[in-house]
N, C-alpha and C positions, 0 to 999 in steps of 0.2 A: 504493500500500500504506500508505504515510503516512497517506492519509484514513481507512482502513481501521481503524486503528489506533487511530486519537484514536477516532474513532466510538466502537470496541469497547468503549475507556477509559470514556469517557461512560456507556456503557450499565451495564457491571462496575461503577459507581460506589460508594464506601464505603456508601451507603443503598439498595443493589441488594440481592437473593438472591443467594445464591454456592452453587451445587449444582453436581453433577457433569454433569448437563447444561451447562452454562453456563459451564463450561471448557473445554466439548468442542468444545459449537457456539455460532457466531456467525454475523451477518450480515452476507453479503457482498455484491458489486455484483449488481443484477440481471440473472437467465439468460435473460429473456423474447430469444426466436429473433429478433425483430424488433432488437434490440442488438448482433446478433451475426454474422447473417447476411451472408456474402459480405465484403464492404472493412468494411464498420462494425468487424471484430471488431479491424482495424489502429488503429482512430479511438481518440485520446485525448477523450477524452467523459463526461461525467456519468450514468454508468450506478449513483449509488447510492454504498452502502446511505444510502437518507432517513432521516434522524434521526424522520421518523412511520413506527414501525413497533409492534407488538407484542409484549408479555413473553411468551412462548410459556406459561409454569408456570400465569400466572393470567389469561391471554386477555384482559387489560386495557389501556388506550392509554397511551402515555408522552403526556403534554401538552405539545408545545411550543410556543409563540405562531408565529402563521404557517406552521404547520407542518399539511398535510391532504394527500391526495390528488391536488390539483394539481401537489405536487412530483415525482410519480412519472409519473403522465400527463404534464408539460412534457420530463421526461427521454426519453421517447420520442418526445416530435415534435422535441426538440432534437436526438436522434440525426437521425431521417431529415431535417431540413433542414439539417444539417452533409452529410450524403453526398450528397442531392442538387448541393448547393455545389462535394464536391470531385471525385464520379465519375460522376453523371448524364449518361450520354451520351445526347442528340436522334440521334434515327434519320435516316437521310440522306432528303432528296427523295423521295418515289418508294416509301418499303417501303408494302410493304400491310400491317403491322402498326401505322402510325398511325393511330390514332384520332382525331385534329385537331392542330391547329397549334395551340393551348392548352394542350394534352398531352401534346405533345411537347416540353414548353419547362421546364426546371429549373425557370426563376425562378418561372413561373406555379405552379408545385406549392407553392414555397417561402411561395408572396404566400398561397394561400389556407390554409396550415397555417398561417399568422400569425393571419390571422382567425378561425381555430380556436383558435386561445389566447385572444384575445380574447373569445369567449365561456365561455372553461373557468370561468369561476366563480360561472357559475347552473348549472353542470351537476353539482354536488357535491350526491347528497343527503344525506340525514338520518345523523346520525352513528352507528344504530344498525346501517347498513347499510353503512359505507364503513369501519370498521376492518379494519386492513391483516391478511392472510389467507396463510397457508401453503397452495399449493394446487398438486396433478401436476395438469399439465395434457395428460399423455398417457397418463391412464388406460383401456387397453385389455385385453383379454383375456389377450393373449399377456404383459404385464406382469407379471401378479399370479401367484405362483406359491403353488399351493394341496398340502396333502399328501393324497397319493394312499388314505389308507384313511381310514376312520370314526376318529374322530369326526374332518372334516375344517376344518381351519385354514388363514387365511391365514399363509405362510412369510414369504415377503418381494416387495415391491414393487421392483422395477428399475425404469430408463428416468428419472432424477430429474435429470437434466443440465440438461433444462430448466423445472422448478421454480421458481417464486419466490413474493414474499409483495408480494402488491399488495390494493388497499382487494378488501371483501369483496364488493360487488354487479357489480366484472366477473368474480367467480370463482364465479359461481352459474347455473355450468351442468352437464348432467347429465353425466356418464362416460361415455362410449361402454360401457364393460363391463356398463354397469347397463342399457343401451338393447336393449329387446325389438321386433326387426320381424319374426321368423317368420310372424305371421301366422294359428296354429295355434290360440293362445286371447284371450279376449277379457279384458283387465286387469279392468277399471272400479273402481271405487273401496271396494269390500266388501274387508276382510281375508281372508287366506286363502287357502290354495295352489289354483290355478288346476284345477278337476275334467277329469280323463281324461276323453277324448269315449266315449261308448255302444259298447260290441261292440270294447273296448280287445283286453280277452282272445283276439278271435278275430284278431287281427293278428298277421303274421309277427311274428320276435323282432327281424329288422333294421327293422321298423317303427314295432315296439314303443320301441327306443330311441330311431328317431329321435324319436318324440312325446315322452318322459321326457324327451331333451335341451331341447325346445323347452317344455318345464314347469319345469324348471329354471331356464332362461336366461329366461321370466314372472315367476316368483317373486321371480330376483334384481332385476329392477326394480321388483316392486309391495313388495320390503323396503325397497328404497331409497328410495322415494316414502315410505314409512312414515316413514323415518329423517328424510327433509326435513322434515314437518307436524309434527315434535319439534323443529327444530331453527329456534328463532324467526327468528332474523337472516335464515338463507340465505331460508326462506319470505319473511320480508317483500322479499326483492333480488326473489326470484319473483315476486311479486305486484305489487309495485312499478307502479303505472298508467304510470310514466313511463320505466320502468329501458332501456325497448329504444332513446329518445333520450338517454338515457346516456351506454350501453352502445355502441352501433354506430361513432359515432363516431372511438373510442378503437382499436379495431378496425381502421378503415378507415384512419384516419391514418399510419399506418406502411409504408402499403403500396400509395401513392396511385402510382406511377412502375410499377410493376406491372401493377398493376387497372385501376386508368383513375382521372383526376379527375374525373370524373362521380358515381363512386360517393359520394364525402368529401362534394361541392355536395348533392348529392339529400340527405343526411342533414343537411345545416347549414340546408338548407331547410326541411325540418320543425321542423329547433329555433325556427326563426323563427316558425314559424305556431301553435308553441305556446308560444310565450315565455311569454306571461304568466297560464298556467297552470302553466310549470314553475317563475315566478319571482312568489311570493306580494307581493315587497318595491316591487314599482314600480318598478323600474328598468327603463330605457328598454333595448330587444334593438340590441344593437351590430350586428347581421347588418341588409343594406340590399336582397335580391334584391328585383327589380321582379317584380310579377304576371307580365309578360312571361318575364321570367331564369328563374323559377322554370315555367313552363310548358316554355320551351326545356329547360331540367334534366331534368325529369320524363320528356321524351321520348325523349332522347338514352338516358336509363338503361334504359326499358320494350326499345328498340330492341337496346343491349348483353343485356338480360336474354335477349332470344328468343334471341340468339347462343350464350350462356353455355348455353342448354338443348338446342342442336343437340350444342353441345361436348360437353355432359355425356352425351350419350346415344352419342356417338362413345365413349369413354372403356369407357361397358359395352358397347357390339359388340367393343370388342378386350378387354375385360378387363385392362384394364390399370391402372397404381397413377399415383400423383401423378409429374405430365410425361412419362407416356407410360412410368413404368417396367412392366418385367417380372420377374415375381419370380422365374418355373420357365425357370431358363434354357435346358431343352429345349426353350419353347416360343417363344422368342425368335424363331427365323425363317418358323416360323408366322404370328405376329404383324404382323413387317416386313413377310412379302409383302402378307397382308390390311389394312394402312396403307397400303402401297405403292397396293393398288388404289381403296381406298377416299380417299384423298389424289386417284385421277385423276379421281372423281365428282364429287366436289367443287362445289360451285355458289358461289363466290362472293357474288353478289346474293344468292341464294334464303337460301342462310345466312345472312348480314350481316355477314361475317366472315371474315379467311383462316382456310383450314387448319392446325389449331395443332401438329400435330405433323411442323414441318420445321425447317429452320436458320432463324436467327431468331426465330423465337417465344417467346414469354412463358414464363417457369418460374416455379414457385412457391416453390423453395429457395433461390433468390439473390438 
């Protein structure tokens, strides 16, 4: 709280604004799930607030020397290689949820998130793109709570616990809420509410709505696409030739003891092969995979991908949420038996992978 404190001081400074925002709120350690999840949240750790952050009033950078985006990305892989260190349990002998003996090993996750730092500082781009951003990152439908008659407003936004303000080109992705996959009309790029299909009128009225909902739920993302191509910064992080070697990275790194260390290599491997188009300056790529390494990489991953798409399609036979949850709890033993049977099917080989929804297996909230 101490740190906390001086920061806040720093910021309030006698040559600050002083408004009643600005009394109210302040910056605190960062929420990102990745900081907090499972033992991390016990960890005495550098979670923040970085002295690079943004005046909220005039969306301008504070300048401090040495002071960018790296300090925020290092506090996230400093988190997961302190808990790798002190709670990384290797699976015993024998589980079939190993993935290899590289991947199963603390230290080896530790060694290649090192070399992940090691290149973090040709992965910084342009500073029109990396000022640090206030951004929900679980904006969903059920969130936004809108008033039920004309002229209708949004009320208020829930679900902000895990909130934070990190550079602007990892927070330039679309909202679920705004994201249209009906199906029913076709976006493209013309202004304008998406036209009711032919012989609208002669549809029941229970059809009729349903079509009106799915024109709706078009709309709200061809506004929002509208609202991006105004809004220069986020467009350029979109556009960015390079943002998805970035981006992915930063992403993966936090969650390598999980996923697999496959995923982190494959991604450190393209930064490689494009070094010195992401790095105009000449400096030589710290990253060393041989022709060889990086073919073994590429394979091992295509091979996980096939797996991850048997999984994902298990997931919509049972209808079920992240780790196998069930939301309608009448239909919970439903569910179990058809797991139950579909776990006996099972093919090991032919999938590439155990069966994920038993004891042991992977989750994705801890």
């Amino acid at each position: 709280m101490k740190k906390i404190k001086e920061f806040c001081d720093y910021i309030l400074r006698a040559d600050s604004k002083h408004d009643e925002a600005s009394e109210k709120f302040v910056i605190g350690p960062m929420m990102d799930w990745d900081l907090w999840r499972g033992e991390r949240a016990t960890m005495e750790i550098d979670r923040g607030p970085c002295k690079w952050l943004v005046t909220f009033t005039q969306m301008t950078l504070i300048h401090i020397p040495g002071k960018d985006p790296t300090a925020y990305i290092t506090a996230l892989i400093g988190c997961e290689q302190e808990w790798l260190r002190r709670y990384a349990m290797p699976r015993p002998v024998g589980d079939q949820f190993i993935r290899s003996d590289e991947d199963n090993s603390p230290a080896a996750h530790i060694e290649l998130l090192e070399i992940f730092l090691s290149v973090l500082h040709g992965l910084i781009p342009d500073t029109e793109i990396s000022p640090p951003t206030l951004w929900h990152p679980d904006l969903q439908k059920p969130n936004i709570f809108i008033s039920p008659t004309p002229p209708h407003e949004i009320l208020s936004v829930i679900d902000w616990q895990t909130a934070t303000t990190g550079p602007r080109y990892l927070q330039t992705v679309f909202p679920q809420a705004m994201v249209y996959t009906g199906g029913c009309f076709e976006l493209g790029d013309e202004p304008g509410i998406p036209v009711l299909p032919e012989g609208f009128e002669e549809l029941s009225a229970e059809e009729q709505a349903i079509l009106k909902k799915h024109q709706w739920e078009a709309v709200a993302q061809k506004y929002h696409m509208a609202l991006v191509k105004k809004d220069t910064r986020h467009l350029m992080g979109l556009a960015h030739p390079y943002a998805p070697l970035f981006i992915e990275p930063v992403f993966l790194a936090p969650r390598t003891w999980e996923d697999g260390i496959h995923c982190l290599k494959c991604s450190l491997t393209r930064i490689q092969l494009n070094w010195h188009a992401i790095n105009d300056h000449g400096a030589p790529c710290p990253l060393k995979f041989s022709p060889e390494e990086i073919i073994r990489i590429v394979e091992v991953v295509e091979r996980w991908k096939s797996y991850d798409a048997r999984v994902e399609l298990l997931f919509r036979e049972l209808e079920v949420g992240v780790d196998g949850r069930v939301d309608e709890v009448e239909k919970f033993e439903l569910v179990r038996r058809k797991n139950d049977e579909l776990r006996g099917k099972w093919d090991i080989t032919a999938a590439g992978g155990p069966y994920p929804f038993q004891d042991g297996g992977r989750s994705l909230m801890v």
